[in-house]
Backbone as JSON Lines, residues from 0, in Angstrom:
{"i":0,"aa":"X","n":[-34.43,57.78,22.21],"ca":[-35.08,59.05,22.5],"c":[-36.01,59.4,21.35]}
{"i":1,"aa":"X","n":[-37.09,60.05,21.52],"ca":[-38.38,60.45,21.1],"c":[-38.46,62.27,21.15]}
{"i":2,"aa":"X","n":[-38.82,62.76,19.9],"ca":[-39.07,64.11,20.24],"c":[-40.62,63.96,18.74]}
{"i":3,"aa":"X","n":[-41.63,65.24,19.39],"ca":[-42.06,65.43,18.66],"c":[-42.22,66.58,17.39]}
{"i":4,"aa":"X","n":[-43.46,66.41,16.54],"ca":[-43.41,67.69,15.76],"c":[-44.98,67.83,15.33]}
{"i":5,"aa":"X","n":[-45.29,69.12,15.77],"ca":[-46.35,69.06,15.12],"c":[-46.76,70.38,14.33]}
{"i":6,"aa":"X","n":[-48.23,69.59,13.38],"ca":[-48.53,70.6,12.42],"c":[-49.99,71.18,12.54]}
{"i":7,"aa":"X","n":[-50.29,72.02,11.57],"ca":[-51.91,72.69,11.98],"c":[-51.98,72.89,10.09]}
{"i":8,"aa":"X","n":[-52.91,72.11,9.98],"ca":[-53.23,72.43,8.71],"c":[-52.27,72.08,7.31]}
{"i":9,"aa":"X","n":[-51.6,71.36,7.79],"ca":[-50.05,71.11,6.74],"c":[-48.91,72.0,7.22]}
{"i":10,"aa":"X","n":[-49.37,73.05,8.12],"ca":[-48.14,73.98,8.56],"c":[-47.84,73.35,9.57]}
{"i":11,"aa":"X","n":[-46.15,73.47,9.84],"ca":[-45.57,73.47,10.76],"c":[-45.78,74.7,12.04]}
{"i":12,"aa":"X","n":[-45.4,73.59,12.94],"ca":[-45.96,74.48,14.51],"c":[-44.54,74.45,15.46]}
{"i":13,"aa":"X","n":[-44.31,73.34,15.59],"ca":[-42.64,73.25,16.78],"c":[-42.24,72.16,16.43]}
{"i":14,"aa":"X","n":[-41.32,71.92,17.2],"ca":[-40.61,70.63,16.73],"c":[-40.15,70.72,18.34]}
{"i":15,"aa":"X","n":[-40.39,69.89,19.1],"ca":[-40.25,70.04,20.65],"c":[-38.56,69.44,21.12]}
{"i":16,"aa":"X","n":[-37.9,69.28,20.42],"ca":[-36.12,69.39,20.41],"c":[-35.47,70.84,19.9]}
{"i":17,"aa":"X","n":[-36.81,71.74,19.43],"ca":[-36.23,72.76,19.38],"c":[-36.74,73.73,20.58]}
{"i":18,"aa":"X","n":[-37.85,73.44,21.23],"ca":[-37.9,74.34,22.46],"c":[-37.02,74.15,23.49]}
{"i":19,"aa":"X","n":[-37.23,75.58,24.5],"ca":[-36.46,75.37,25.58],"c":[-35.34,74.81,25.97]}
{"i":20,"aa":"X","n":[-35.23,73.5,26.26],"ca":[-34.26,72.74,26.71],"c":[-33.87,71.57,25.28]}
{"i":21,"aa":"X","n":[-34.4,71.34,24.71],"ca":[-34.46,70.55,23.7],"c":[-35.17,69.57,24.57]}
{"i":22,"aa":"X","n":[-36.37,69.35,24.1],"ca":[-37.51,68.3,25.06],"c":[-37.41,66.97,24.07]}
{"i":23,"aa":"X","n":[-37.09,66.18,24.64],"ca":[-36.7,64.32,24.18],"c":[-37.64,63.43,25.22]}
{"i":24,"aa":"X","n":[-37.8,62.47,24.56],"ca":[-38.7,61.41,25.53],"c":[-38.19,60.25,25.35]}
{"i":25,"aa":"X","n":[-38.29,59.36,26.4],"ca":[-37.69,58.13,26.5],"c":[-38.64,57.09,25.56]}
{"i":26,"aa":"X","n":[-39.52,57.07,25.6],"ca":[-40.37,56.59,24.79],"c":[-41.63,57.24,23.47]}
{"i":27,"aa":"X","n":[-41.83,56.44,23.13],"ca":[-43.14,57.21,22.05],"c":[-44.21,57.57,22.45]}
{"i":28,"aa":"X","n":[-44.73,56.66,23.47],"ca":[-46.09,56.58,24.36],"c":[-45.84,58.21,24.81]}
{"i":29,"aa":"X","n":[-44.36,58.52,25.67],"ca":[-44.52,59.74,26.21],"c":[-44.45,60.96,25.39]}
{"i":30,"aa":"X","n":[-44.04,60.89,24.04],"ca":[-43.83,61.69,23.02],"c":[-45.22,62.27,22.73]}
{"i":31,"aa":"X","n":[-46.01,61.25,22.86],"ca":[-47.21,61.12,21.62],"c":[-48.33,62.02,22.79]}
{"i":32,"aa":"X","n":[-48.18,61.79,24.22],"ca":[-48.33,62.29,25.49],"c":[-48.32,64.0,25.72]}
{"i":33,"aa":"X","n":[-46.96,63.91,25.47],"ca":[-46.78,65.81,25.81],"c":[-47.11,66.24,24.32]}
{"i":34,"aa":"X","n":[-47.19,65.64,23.53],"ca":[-47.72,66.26,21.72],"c":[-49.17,66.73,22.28]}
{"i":35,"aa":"X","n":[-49.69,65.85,22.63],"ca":[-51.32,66.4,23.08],"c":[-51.58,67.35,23.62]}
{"i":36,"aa":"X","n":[-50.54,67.28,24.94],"ca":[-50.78,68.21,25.82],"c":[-50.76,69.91,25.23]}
{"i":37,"aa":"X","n":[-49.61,69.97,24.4],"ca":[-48.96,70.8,23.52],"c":[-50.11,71.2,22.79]}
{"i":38,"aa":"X","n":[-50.96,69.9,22.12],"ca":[-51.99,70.98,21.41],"c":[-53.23,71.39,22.39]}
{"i":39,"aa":"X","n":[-53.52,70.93,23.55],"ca":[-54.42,71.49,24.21],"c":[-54.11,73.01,25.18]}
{"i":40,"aa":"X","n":[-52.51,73.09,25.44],"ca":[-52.41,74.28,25.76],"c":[-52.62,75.21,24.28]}
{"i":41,"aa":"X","n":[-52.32,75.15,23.0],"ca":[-52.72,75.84,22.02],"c":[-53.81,76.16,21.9]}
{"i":42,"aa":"X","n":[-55.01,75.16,21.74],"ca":[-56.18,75.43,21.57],"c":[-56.98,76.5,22.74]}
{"i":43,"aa":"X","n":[-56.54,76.3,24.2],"ca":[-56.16,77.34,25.23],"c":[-55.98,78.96,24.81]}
{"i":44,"aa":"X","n":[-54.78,78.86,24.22],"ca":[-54.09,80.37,23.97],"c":[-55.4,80.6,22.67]}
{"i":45,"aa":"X","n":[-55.33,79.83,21.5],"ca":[-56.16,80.48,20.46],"c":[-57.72,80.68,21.33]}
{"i":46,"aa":"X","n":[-58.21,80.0,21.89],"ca":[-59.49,80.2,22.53],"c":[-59.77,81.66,23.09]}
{"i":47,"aa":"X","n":[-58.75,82.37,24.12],"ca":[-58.8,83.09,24.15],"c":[-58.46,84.11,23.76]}
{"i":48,"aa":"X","n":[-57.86,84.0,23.06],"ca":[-57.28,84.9,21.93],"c":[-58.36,84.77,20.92]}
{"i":49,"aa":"X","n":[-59.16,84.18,20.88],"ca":[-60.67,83.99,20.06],"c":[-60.41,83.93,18.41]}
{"i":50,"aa":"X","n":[-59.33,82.78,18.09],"ca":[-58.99,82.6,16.7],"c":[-59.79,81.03,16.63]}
{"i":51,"aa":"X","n":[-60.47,80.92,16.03],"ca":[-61.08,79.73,14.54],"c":[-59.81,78.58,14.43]}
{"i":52,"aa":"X","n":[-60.56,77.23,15.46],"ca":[-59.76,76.0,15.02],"c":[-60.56,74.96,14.68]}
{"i":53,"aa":"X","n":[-59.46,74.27,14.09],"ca":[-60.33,72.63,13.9],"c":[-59.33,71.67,14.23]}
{"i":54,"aa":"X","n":[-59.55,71.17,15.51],"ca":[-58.45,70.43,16.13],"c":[-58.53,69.03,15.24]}
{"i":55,"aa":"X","n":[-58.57,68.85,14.28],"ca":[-58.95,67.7,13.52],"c":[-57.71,68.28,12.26]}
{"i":56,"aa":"X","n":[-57.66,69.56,12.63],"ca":[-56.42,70.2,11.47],"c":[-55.06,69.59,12.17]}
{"i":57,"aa":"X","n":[-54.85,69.75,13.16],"ca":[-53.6,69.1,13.89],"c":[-53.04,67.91,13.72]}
{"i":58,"aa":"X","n":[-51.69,67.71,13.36],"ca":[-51.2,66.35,13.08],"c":[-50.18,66.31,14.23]}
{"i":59,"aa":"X","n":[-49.3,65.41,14.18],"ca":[-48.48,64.54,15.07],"c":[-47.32,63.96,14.75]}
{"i":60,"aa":"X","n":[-46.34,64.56,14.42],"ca":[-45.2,63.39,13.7],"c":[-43.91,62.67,14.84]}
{"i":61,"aa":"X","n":[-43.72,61.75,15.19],"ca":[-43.09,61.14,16.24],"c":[-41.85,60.66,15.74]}
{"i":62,"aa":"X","n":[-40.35,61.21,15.88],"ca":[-39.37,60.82,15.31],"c":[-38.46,59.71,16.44]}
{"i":63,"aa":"X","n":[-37.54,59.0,15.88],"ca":[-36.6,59.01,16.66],"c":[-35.28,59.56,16.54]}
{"i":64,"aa":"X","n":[-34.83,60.39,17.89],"ca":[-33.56,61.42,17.98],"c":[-32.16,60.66,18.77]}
């Protein structure tokens, strides 16, 4: 099992075994998958919420759980 974590700028953002249900992936491919997705619904909320990004600030860390 696969969970991710990601960051914005060196800061921490979630750790996706700590949301909701505790979200795990069978693989990395799918980890690395909903990580994206994760930051494109963000960039979403900040967009309209009209806050200043640089999706190039976003990192990705892929563990195994």
């Amino acid at each position: 099992m696969y969970k991710y974590i990601l960051y914005y700028d060196g800061g921490f953002l979630c750790d996706s075994s700590e949301l909701n249900d505790g979200y795990t992936f069978e693989t990395e491919k799918e980890a690395k998958q909903e990580a994206e997705t994760e930051i494109d619904n963000r960039i979403l909320y900040w967009e309209l919420e009209e806050v200043e990004y640089d999706r190039e600030l976003f990192s990705i860390k892929i563990e195994v759980v």
